[in-house]
C-alpha positions as CSV (number, residue, x, y, z in Angstrom):
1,X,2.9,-23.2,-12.0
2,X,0.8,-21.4,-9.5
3,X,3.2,-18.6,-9.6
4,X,3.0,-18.4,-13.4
5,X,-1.0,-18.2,-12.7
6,X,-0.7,-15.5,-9.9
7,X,1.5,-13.1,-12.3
8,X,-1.0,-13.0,-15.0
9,X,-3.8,-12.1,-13.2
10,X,-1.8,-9.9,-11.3
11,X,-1.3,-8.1,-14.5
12,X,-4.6,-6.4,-15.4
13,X,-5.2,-5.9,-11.4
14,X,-2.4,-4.1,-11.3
15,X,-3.2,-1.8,-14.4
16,X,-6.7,-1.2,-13.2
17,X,-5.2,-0.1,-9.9
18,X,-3.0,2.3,-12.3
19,X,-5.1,4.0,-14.6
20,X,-8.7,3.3,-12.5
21,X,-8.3,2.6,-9.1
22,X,-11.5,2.5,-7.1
23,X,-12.0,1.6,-3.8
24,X,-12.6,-2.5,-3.9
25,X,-13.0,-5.9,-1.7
26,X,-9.0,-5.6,-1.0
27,X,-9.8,-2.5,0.8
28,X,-11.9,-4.1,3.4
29,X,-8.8,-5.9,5.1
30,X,-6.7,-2.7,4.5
31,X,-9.7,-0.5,6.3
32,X,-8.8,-3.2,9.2
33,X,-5.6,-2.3,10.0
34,X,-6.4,0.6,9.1
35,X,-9.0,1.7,12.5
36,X,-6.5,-0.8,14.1
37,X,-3.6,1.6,13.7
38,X,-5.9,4.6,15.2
39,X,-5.7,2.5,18.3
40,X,-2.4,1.5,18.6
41,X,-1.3,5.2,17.5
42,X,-3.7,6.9,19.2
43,X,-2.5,7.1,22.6
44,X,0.8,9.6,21.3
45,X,-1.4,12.4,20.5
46,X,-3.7,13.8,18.0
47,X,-1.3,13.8,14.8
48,X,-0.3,10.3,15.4
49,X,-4.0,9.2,16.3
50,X,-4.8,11.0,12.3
51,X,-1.5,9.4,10.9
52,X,-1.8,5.9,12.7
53,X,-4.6,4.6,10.1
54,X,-2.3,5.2,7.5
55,X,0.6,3.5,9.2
56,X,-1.6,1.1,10.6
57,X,-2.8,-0.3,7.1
58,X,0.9,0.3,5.4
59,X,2.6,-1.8,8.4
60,X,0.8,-5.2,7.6
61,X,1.9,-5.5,3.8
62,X,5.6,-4.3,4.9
63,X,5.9,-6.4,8.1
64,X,4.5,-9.6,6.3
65,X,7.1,-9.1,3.0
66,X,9.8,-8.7,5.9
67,X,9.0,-11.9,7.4
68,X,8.7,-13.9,4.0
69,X,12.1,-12.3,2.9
70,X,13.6,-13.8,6.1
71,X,12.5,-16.7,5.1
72,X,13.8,-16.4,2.0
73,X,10.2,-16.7,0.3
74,X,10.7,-14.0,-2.2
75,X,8.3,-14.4,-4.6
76,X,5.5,-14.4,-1.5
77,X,8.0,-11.4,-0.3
78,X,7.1,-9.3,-3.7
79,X,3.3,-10.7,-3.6
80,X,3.3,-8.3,-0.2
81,X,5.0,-5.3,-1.3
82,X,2.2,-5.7,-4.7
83,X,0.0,-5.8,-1.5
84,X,1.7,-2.5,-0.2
85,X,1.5,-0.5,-3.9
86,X,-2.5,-1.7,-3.9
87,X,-2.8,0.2,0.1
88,X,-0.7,3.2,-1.1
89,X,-3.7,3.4,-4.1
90,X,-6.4,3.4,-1.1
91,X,-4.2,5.8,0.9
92,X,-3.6,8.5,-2.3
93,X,-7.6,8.0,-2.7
94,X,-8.6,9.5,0.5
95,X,-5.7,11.8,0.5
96,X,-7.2,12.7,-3.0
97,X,-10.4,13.3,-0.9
98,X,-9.3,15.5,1.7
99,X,-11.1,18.3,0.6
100,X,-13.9,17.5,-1.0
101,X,-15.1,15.1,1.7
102,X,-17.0,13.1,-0.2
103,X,-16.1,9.3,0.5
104,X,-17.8,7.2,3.0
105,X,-16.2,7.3,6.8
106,X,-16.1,4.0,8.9
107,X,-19.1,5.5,11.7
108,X,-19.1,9.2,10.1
109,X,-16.0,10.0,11.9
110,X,-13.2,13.4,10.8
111,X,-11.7,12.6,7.7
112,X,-8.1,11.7,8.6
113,X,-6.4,13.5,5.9
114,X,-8.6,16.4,5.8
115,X,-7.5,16.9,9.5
116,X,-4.0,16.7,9.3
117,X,-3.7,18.5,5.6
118,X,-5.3,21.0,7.3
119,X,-3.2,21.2,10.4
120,X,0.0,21.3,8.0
121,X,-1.8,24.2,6.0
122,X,-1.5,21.7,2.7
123,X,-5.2,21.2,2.2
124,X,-5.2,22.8,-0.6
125,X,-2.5,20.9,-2.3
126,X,-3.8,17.7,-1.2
127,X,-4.7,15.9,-5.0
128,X,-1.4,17.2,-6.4
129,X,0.1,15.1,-3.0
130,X,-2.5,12.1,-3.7
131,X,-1.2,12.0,-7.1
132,X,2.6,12.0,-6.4
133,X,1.5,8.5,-4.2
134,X,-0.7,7.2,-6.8
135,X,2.4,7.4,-9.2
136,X,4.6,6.1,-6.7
137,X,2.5,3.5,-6.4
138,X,2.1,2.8,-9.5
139,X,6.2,2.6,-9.8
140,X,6.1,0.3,-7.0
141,X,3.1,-2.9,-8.2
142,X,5.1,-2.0,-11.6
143,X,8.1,-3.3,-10.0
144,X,6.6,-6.1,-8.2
145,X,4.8,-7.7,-10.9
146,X,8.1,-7.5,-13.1
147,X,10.2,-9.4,-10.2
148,X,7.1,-11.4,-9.9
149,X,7.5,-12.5,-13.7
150,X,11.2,-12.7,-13.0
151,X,10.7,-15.4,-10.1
152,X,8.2,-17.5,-11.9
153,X,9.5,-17.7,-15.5
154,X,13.4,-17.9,-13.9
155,X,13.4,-19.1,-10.7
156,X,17.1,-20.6,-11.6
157,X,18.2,-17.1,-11.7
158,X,17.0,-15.9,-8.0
159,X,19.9,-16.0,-5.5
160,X,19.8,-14.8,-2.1
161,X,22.3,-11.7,-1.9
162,X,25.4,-11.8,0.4
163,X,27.7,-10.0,1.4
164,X,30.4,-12.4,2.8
165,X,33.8,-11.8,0.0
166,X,35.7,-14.8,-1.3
């Protein structure tokens, strides 16, 4: 029942990351990993000290849907990757921000994405990036709340997939 319960709230969450994202409570644990990935990253140079927030805050949702899969927890499995299209929201937001500068940094610090945009000479082309992530995004919480549904409505119908023949 629980999983029933989860789905539908899932549902407007997921269309109000869609069509109004902002940046939100859900953020504040992203944020986390992400500063933690400018540490862990930072030691390989400047590029993957810029990049490692990002990677840093998409590495949790991935690694923890990796480890429920194992386990053959799928629905928690999809629950992380809806966890994964909610960070790539944050992460088109600030690449959406590159230029104009204007969100708050954690300590007033460079602006990631303005950095390495403008190392790459894409700076100017950062929203129309930012918005090829939003919609990809989008594509992917789309997914997850429809295998979501799937699991909770049909769990009769979920099999693991293998690859041994008969």
């Amino acid at each position: 029942m629980w999983k029933k319960i989860l789905t539908v709230l899932l549902l407007p969450y997921a269309l109000w990351l869609v069509f109004a994202y902002r940046y939100h409570f859900i953020d504040n644990a992203n944020l986390i990993f992400h500063e933690g990935g400018h540490i862990v990253f930072g030691f390989m140079g400047e590029t993957m000290h810029f990049l490692g927030g990002t990677f840093g805050q998409l590495f949790f949702p991935i690694a923890c849907a990796l480890q429920f899969w194992r386990q053959e927890k799928f629905f928690e499995a999809w629950v992380c990757l809806f966890w994964l299209g909610e960070s790539l929201m944050y992460m088109a937001e600030y690449m959406a921000d590159a230029q104009a500068m204007a969100l708050p940094l954690v300590g007033g610090g460079v602006h990631d994405w303005n950095w390495l945009f403008y190392e790459w000479g894409m700076l100017d082309a950062c929203v129309t990036i930012a918005r090829f992530f939003h919609v990809l995004a989008s594509i992917l919480l789309l997914v997850c709340l429809s295998q979501l549904a799937k699991q909770a409505w049909r769990p009769d119908q979920i099999r693991r997939f293998d690859i041994e023949t008969q």
